[in-house]
N, C-alpha and C positions, 0 to 999 in steps of 0.2 A: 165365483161365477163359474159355472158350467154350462158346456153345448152336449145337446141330445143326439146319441146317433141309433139313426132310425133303422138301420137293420138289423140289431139287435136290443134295440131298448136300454144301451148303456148311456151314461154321459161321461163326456171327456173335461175331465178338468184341466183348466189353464196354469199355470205356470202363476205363483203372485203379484210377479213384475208386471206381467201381460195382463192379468186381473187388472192392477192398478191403471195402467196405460187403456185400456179398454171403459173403465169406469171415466177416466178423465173426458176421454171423445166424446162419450156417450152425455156424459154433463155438459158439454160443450154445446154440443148438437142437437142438446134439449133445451137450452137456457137455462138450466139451473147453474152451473159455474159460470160466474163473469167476470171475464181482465179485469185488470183496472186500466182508467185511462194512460195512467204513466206509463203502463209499461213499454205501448209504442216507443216512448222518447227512450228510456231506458235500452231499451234492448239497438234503437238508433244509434246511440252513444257508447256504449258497450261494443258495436259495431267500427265506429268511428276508431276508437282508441284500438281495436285491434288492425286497423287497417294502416294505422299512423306505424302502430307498435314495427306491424310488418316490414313498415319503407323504413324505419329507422336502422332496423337487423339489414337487410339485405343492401339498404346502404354504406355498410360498416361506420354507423356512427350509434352504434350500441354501447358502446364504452361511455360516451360523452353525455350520450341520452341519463344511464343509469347514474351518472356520477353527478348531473344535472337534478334527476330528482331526488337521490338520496341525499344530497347537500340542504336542499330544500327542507327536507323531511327534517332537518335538526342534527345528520351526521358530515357535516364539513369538521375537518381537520383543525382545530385549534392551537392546538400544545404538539411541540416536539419537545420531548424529553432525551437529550444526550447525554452520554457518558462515555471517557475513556478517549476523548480526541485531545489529544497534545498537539498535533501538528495541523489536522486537521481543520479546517473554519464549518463553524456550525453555517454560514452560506454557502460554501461547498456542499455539503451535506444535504441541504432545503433542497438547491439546485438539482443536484442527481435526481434527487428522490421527485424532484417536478411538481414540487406543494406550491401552489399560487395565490392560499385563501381561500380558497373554493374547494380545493380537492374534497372527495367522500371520501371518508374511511373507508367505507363497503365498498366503494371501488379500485382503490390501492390494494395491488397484487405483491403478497411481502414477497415472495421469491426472486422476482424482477428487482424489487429494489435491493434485494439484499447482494443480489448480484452486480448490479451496480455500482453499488458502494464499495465492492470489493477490487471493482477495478480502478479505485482512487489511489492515487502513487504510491498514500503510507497505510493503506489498509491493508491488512492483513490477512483478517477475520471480522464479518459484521452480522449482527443479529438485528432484527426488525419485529417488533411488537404491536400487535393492536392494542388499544385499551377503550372502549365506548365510554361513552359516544362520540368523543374527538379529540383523542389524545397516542400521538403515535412516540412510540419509545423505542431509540437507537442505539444500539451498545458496541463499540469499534476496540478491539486489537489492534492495535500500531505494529509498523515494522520499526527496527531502532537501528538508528543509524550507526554504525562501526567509524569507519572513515572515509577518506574524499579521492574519490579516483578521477585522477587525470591522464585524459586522451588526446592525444594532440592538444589542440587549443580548447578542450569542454571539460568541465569538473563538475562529476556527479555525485552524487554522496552515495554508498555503499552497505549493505550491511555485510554482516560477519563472513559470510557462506560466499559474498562474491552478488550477488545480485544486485542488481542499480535498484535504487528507489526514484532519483530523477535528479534532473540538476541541480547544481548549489546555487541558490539564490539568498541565503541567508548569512551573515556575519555571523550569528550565536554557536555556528559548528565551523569556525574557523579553529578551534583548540585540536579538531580531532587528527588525527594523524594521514597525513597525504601517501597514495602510492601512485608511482606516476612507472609506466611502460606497458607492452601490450602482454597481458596476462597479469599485470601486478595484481586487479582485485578480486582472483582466483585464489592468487598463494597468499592475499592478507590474512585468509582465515588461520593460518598456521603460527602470525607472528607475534600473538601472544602468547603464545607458550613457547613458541621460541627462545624470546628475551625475558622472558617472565626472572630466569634466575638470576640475570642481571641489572638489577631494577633503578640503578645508578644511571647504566648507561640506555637502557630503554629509555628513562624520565627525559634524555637530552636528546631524542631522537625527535625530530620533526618533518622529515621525509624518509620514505622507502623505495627506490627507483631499483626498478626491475632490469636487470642487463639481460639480452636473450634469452627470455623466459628461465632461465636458472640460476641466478643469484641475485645479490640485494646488495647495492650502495647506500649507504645511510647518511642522508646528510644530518649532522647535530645542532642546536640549537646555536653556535658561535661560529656556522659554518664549516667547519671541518668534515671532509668525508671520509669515511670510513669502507672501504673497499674489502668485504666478504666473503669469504671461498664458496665453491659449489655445494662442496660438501663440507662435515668436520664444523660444523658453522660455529657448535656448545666449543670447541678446542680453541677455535679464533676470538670468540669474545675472553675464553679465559685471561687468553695472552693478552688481549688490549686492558684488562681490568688489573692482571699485575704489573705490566707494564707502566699503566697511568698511576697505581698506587706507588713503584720506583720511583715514575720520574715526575709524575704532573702531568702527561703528553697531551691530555686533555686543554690544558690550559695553555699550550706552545702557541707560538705565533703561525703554527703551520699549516696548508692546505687540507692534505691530506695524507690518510694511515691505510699502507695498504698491505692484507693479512690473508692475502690469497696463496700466500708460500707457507708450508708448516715451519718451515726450518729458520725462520727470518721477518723481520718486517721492518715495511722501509717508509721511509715518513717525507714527502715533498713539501718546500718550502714555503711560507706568501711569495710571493715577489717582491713585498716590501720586506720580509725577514732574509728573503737570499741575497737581497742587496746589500743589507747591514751584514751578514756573514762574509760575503766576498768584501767590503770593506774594511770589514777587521782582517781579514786574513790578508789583503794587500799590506797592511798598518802592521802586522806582524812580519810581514816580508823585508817589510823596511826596515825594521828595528835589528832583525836576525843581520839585514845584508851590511847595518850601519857597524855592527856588535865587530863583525868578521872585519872588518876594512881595518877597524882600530888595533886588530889583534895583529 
């Protein structure tokens, strides 16, 4: 389509968009192009639905709208597929992530959940997958528990480096090794290597109590404590391990071993074994003082 211009006898041609939009009017406004009747209702509904669309966004209930009709459309959440939760409960895990049945896949944001899940006591690390059209796949890093610190009157379970995972509520990690003072489950990280060379006397240890954040009382498996120096710690178990190989001391009826002196170490009694000591030794005094009278 072209327009004539008359002071020159040129014509100006239009642009083919504006051709085509000019042919449409012109068809319009001749009666040769005619609607159809639908389109009124069409373009009413079409109308409709962006006006809903609208109050639903500016109402913040876009999240719920979308999740509402994708679920419809055939993509609700069916299957979670987990892996790698030992401690973890696969309803923990549903819970966080906020699947009800209904959830849409295409509307689960994995980065939210993934952060989520990582703020669960024994998570560590978690990974979050789509798989269409309704199957979500969870894969968890555990923290692993070291041993059981105790704080005043609370016992949290621990790992290696000192960090709490959360309180002990569980029997099955009552084997693991207690450290009980303020900074014990800082310095636990060191005491396996510590005692590592001594694996006799490690195997009989059943607490680690922290004295003024710089040394370790050990209580052993038959009660006995074992009183540790600051320092010098590899020189003091040497001596309690030749020691127990001379005498047994391990096996004595006694309280306590205490190896904070290089030079020496001094062993306190039960109070049922200092009773029987000082009773024989009364029963010897007698016998010596009866010996002397007769001479």
């Amino acid at each position: 389509m072209s327009v004539s211009d008359s002071s020159n006898g040129e014509q100006l041609v239009l642009p083919r968009p504006v051709r085509r939009l000019v042919r449409v009017a012109v068809g319009l406004g001749t009666g040769r192009i005619v609607l159809p009747e639908s389109l009124g209702r069409i373009s009413l509904a079409g109308y409709c639905i962006a006006v809903v669309s609208f109050g639903v966004v500016v109402g913040g209930h876009g999240q719920g709208f979308i999740q509402a009709v994708t679920s419809m459309a055939g993509f609700a959440i069916e299957d979670v597929k987990v892996a790698g939760n030992r401690q973890t409960s696969e309803i923990d895990i549903l819970q966080t992530l906020g699947l009800d049945g209904t959830t849409s896949l295409l509307a689960l944001d994995i980065d939210t959940a993934r952060r989520s899940l990582a703020n669960l006591p024994w998570v560590e690390k978690a990974e979050v997958r789509k798989i269409y059209p309704a199957t979500v796949e969870v894969m968890l890093e555990e923290r692993k528990a070291y041993g059981i610190w105790q704080h005043g009157n609370e016992l949290s379970l621990i790992e290696k480096n000192g960090s709490v995972i959360g309180p002990l509520r569980d029997n099955k990690f009552s084997g693991l090794p207690l450290f009980v003072g303020r900074d014990a489950e800082t310095a636990a990280a060191s005491v396996e290597d510590e005692f590592s060379r001594w694996p006799d006397i490690a195997f009989r240890i059943k607490a680690f109590v922290r004295i003024a954040g710089r040394r370790w009382d050990v209580h052993l498996d038959n009660g006995i404590i074992v009183k540790l120096p600051e320092t010098n710690l590899a020189g003091a178990l040497d001596r309690l391990e030749k020691f127990n190989a001379q005498n047994q001391i391990l096996e004595r009826d006694i309280a306590a071993i205490d190896l904070r002196l290089d030079d020496r170490v001094a062993v306190r009694l039960t109070p049922e074994a200092l009773e029987r000591r000082q009773t024989a030794i009364a029963e010897r005094d007698k016998l010596i003082k009866k010996a002397g009278e007769r001479i």
